[in-house]
N, CA, C and O of each residue as an XYZ file, in Angstrom:
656
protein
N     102.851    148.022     80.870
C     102.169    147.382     79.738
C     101.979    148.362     78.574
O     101.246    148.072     77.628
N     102.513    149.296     78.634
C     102.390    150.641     77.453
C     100.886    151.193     77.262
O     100.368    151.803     76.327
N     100.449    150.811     78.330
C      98.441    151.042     77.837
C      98.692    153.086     78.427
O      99.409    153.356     79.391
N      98.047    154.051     77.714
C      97.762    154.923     78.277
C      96.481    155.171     79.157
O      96.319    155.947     80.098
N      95.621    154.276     78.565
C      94.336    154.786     79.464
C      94.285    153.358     79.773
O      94.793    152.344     79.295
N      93.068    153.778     81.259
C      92.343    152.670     81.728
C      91.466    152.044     81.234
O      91.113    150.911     81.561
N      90.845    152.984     80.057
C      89.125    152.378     79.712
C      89.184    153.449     78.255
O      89.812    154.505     78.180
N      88.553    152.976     77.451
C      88.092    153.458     76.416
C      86.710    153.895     76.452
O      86.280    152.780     76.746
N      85.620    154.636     76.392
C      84.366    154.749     76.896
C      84.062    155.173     74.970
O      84.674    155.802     74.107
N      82.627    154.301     75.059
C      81.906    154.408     73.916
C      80.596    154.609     74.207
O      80.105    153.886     75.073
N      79.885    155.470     73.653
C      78.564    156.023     74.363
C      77.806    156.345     72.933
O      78.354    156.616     71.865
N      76.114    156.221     73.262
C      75.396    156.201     72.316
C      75.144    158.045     72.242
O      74.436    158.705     73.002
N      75.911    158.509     71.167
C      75.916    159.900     70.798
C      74.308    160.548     71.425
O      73.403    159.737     71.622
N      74.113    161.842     71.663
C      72.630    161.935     71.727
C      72.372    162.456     70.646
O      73.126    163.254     70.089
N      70.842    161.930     70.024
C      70.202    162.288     69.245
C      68.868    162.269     69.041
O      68.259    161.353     69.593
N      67.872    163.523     67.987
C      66.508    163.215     69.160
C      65.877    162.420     68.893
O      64.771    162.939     68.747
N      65.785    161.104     68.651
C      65.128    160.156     68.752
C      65.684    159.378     69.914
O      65.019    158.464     70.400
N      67.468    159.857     70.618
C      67.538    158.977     72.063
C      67.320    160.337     72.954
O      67.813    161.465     72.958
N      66.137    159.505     73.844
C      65.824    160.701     74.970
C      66.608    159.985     76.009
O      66.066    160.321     77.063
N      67.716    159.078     76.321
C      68.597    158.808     77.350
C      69.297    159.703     78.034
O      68.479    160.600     77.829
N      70.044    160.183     78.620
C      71.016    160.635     79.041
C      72.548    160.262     79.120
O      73.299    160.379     80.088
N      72.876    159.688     77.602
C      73.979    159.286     77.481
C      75.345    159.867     77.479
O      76.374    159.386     77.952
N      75.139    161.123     76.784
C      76.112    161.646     77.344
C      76.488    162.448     78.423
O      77.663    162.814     78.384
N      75.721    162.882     79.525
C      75.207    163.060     80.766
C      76.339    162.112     81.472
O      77.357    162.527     82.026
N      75.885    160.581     81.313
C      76.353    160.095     82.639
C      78.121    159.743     82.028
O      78.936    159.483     82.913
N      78.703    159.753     80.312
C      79.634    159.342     79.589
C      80.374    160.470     79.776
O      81.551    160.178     79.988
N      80.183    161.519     79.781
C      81.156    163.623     79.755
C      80.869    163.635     81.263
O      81.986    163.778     81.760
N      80.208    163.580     81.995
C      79.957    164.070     83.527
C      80.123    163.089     84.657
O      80.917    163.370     85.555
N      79.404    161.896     84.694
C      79.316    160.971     85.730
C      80.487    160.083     86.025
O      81.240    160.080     86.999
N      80.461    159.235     84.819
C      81.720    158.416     84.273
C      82.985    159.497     84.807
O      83.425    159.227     85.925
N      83.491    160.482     84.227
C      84.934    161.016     84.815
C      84.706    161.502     86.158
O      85.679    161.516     86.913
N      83.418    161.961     86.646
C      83.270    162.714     87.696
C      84.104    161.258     89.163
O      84.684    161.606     90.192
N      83.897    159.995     88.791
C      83.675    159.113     89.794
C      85.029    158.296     89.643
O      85.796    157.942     90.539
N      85.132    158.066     88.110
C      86.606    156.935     87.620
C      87.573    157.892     87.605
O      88.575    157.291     87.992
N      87.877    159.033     87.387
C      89.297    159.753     87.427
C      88.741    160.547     88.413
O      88.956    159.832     89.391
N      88.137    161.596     88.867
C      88.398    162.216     90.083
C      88.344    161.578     91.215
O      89.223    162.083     91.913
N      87.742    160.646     91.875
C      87.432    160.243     92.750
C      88.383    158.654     93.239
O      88.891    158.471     94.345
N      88.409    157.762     92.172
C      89.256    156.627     91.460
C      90.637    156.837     90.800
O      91.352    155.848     90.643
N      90.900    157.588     90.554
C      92.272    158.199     90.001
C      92.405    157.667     88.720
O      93.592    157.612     88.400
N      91.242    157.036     87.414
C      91.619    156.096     86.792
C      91.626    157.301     85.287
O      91.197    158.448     85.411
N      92.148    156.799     84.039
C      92.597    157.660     83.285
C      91.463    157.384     81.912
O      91.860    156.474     81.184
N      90.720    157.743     81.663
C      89.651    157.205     80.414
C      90.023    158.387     79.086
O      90.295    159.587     79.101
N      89.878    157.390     78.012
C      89.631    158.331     77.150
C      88.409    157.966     76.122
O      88.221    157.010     75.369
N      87.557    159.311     76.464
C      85.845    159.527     75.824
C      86.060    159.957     74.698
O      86.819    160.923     74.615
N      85.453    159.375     73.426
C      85.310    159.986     72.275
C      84.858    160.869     72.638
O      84.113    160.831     73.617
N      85.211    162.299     71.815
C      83.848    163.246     71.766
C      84.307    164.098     72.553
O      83.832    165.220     72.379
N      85.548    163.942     73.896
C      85.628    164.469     74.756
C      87.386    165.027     74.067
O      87.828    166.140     73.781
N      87.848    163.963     74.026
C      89.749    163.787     74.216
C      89.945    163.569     73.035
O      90.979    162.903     72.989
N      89.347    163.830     71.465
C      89.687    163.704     70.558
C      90.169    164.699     70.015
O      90.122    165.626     70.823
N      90.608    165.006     69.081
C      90.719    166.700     68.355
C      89.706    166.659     67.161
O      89.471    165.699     66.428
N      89.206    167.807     67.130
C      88.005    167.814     65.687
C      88.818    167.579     64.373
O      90.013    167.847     64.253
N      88.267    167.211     63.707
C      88.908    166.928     62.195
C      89.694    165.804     62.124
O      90.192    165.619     61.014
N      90.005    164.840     63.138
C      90.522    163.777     63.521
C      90.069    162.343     62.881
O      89.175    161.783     63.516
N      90.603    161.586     61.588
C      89.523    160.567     60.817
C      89.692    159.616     62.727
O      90.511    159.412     63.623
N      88.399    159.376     62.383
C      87.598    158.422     63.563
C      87.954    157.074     63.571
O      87.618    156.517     64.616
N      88.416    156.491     62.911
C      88.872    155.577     62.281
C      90.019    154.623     63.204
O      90.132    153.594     63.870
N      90.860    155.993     62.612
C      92.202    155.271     63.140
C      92.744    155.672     64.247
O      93.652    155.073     64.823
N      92.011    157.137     64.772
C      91.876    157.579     66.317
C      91.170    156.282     67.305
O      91.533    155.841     68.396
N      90.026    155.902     66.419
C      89.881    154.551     67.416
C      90.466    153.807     67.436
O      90.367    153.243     68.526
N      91.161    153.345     66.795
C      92.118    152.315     66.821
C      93.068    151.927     67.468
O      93.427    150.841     67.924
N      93.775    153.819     67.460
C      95.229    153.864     68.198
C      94.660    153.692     69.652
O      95.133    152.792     70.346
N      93.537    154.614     70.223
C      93.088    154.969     71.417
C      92.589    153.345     71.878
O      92.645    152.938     73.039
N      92.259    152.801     71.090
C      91.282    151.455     71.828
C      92.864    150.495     72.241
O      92.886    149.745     73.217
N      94.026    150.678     71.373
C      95.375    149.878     71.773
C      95.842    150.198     73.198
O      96.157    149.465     74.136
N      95.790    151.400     73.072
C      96.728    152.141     74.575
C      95.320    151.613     75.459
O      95.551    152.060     76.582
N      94.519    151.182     75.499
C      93.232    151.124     76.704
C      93.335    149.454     77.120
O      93.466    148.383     76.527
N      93.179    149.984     78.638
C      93.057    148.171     79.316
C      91.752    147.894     79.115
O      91.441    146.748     78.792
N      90.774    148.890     79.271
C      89.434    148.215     78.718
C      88.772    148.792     78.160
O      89.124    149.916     77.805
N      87.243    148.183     77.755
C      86.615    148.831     76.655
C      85.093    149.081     77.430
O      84.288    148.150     77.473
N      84.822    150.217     77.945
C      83.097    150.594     78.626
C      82.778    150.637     77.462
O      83.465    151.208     76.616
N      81.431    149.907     77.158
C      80.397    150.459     76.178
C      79.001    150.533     77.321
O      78.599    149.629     78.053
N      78.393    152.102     77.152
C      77.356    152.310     77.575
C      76.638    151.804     76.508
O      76.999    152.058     75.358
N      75.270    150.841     76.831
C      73.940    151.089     76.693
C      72.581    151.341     76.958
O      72.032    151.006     78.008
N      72.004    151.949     75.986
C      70.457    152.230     76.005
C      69.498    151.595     75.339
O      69.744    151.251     74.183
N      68.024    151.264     76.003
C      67.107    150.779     75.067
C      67.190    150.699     73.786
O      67.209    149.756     72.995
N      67.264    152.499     73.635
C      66.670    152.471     72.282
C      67.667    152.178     71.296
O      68.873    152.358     71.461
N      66.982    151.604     70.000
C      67.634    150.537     68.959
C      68.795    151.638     67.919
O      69.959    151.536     67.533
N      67.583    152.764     67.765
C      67.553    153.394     66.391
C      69.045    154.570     67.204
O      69.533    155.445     66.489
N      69.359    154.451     68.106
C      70.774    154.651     69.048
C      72.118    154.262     68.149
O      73.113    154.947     67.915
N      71.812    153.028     67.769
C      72.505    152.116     67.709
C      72.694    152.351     65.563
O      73.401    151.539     64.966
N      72.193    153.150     65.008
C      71.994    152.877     63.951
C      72.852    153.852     62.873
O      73.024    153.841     61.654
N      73.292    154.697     63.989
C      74.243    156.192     63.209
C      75.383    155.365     62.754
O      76.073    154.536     63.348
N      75.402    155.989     61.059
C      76.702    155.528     60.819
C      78.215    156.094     61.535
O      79.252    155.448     61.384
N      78.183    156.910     62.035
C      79.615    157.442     62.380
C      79.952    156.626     63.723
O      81.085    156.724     64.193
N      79.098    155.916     64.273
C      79.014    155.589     66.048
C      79.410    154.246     65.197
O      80.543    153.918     65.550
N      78.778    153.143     63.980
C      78.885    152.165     64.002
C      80.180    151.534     63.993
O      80.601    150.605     64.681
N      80.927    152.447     62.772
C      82.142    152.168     62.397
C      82.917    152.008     63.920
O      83.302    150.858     64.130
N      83.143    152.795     64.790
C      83.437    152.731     65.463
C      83.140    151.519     66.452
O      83.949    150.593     66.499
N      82.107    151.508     67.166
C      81.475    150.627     68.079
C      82.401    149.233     67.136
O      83.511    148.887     67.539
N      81.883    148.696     66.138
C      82.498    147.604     65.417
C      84.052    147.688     65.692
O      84.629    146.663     66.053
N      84.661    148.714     65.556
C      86.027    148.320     65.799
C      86.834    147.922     66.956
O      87.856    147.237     66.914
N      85.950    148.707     68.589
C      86.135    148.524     69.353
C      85.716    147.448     69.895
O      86.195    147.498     71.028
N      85.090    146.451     69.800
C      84.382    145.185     69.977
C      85.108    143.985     69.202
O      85.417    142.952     69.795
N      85.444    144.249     67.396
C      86.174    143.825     66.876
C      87.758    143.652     67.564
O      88.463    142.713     67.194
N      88.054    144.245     68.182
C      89.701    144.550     69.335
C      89.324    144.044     70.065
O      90.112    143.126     70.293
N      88.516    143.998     70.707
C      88.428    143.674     72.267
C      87.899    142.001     72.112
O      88.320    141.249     72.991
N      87.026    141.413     71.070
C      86.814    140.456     70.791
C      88.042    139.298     70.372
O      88.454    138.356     71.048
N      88.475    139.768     68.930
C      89.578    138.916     68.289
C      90.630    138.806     69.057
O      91.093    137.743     69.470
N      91.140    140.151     69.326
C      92.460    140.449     69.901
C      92.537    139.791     71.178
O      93.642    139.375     71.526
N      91.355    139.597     72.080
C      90.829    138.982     73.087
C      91.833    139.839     74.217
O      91.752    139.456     75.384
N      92.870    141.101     73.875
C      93.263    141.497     75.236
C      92.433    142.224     75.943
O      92.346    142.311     77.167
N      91.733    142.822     74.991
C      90.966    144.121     75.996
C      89.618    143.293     76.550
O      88.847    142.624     75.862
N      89.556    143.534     78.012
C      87.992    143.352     78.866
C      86.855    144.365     78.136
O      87.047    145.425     77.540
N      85.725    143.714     78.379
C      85.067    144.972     77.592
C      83.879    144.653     78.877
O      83.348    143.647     79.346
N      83.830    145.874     79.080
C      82.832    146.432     80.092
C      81.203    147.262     79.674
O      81.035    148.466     79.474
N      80.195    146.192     79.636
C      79.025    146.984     79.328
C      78.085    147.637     80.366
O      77.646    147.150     81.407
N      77.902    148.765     79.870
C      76.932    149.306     81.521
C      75.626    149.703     80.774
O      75.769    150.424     79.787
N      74.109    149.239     81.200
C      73.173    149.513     80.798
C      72.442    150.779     81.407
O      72.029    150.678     82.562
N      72.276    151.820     80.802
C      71.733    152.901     81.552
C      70.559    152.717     81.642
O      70.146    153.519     82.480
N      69.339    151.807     81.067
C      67.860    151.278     81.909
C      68.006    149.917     81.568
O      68.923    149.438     80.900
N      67.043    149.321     82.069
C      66.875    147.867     81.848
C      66.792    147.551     80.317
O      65.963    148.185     79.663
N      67.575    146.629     79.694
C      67.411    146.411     78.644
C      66.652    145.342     78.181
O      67.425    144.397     78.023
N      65.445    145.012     77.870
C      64.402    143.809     77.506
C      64.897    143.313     76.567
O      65.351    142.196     76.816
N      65.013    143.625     75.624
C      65.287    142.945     74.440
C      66.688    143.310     73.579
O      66.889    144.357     72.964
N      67.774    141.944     73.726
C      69.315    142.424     73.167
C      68.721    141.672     71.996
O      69.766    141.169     71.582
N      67.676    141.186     71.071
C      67.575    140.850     69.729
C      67.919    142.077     69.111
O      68.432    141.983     67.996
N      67.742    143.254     69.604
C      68.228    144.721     68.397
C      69.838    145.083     68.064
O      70.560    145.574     67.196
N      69.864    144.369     69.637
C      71.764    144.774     69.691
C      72.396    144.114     68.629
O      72.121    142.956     68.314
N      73.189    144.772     68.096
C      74.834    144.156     67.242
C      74.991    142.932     67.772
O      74.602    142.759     68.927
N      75.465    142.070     67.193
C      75.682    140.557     67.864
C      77.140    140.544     68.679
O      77.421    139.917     69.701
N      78.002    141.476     67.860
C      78.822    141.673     68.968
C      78.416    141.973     70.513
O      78.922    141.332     71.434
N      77.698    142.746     70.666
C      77.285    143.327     71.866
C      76.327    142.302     72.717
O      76.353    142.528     73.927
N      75.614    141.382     72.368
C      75.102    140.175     72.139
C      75.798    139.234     72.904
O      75.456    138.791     74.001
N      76.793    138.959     72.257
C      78.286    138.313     72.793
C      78.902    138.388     73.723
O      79.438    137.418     74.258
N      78.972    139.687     74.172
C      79.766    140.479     75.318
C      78.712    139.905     76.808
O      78.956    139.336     77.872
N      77.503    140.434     76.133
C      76.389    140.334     77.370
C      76.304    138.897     77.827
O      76.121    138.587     79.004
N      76.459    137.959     76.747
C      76.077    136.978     77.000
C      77.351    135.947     78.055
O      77.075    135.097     78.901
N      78.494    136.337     77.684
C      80.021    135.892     78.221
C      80.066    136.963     79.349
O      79.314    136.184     79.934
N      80.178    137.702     79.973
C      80.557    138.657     80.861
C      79.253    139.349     81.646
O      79.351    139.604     82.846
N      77.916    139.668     80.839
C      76.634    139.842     81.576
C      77.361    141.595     81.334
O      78.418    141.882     80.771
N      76.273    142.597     82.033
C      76.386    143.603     81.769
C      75.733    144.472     83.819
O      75.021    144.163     84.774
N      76.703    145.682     83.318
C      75.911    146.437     84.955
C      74.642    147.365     84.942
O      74.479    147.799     83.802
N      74.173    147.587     85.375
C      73.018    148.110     85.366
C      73.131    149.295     86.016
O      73.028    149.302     87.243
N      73.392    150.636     85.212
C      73.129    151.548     86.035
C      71.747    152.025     86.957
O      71.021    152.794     86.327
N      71.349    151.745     88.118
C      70.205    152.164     88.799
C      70.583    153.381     89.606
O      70.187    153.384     90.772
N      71.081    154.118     89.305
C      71.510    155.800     89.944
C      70.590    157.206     89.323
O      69.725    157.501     88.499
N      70.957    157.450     89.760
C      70.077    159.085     89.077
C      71.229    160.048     88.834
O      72.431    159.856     89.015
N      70.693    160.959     88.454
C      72.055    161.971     87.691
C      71.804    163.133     88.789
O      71.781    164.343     88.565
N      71.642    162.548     89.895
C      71.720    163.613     91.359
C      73.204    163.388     92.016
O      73.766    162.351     91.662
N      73.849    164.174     92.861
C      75.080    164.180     93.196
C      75.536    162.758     94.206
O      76.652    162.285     94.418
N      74.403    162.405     94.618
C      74.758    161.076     95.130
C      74.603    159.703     95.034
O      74.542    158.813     95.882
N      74.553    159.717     93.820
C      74.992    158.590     92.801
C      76.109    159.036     92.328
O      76.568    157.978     91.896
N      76.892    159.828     92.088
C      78.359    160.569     91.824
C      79.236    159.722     93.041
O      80.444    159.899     92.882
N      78.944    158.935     94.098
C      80.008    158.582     95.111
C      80.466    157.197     94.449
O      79.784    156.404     93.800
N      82.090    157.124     94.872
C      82.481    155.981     94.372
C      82.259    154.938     95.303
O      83.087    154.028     95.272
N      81.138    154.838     96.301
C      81.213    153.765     97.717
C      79.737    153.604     97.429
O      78.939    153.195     98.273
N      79.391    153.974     96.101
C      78.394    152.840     95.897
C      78.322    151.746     95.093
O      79.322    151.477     94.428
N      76.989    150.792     94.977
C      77.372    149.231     95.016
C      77.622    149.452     93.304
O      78.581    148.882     92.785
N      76.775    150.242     92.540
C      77.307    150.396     91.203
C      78.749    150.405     90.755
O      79.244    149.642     89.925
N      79.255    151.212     91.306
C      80.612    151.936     91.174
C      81.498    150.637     91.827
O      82.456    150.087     91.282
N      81.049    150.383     92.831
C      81.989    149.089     93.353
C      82.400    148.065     92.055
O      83.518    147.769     91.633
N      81.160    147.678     91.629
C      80.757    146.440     90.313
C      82.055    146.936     89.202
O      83.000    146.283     88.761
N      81.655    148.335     88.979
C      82.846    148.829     87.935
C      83.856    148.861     87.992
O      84.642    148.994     87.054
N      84.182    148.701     89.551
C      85.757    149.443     89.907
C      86.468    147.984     89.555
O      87.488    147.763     88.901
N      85.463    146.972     90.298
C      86.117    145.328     90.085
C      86.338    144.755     88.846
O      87.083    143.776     88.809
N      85.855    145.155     87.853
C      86.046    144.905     86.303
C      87.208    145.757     85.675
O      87.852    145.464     84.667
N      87.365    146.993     86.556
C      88.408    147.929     85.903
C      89.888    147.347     86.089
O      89.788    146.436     86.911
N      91.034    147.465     85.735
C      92.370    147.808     85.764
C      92.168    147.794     87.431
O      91.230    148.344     88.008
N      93.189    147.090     88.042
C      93.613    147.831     89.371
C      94.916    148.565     89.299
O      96.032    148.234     88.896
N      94.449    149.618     89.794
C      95.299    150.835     90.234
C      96.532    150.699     91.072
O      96.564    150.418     92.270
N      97.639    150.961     90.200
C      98.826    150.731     91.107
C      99.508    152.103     91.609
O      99.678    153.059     90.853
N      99.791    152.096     92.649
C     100.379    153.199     93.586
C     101.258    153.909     93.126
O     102.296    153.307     92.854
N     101.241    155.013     92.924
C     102.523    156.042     92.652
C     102.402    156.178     91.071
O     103.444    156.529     90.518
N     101.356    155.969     90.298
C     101.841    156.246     88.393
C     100.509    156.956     88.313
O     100.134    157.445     87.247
């Protein structure tokens, strides 16, 4: 299908007004479990980009080659409000929406009460597909892929074909 990656991962940058651990479980957890453990191939902003790279059209190309689209979320709103994350987030939702090929995969890192703050895209997603709930801790055993979290993800992901 010409896709290079399995998943596109979009994560709420940290900043100090988010005391989450977003990029914690998006740079560490997330690859520690879907490519080492899962064999699956993601590419993380932030991680697999090159600096000086317009954001733009790196998302663009990167969100084409991807079978799906993880967006982590967090409570907090004001997360959600950086311009450099928006442009982005919008485009990847915008693809995965219109284009209707890409699955888009939301994982909530706490309980989320109230999606009135969320983007209506994101809104959308939750409301058609529902979202996973990370309930793990950032201890090494929540890192196993034979738990029920990781199960939930693996079934939404790309299945993995033998030998590529």
């Amino acid at each position: 299908d010409e896709k290079i990656y399995d998943a596109y991962v979009l994560y709420p940058k940290n900043r100090e007004s988010c005391l989450y651990s977003s990029d914690i479980f998006a740079l560490k957890i997330l690859p520690e479990v879907l490519e080492r453990q899962c064999g699956y191939n993601l590419f993380i902003f932030g991680r697999d980009d090159l600096p000086g790279e317009a954001v733009i059209s790196i998302a663009d190309e990167k969100i084409h080659q991807s079978r799906r689209v993880i967006i982590i979320l967090v409570p907090e709103p004001s997360c959600y409000s950086i311009l450099e994350d928006v442009s982005e987030k919008q485009l990847a939702v915008y693809n995965a929406l219109i284009q209707d090929g890409i699955k888009v995969i939301l994982i909530e890192l706490e309980k989320i009460k109230d999606y009135a703050t969320m983007p209506e895209s994101i809104r959308y997603i939750k409301q058609k597909h529902g979202a996973i709930r990370w309930k793990g801790d950032f201890s090494e055993r929540s890192h196993s892929a034979g738990t029920r979290f990781w199960k939930k993800v693996r079934y939404h992901m790309p299945s993995r074909i033998s030998g590529s």
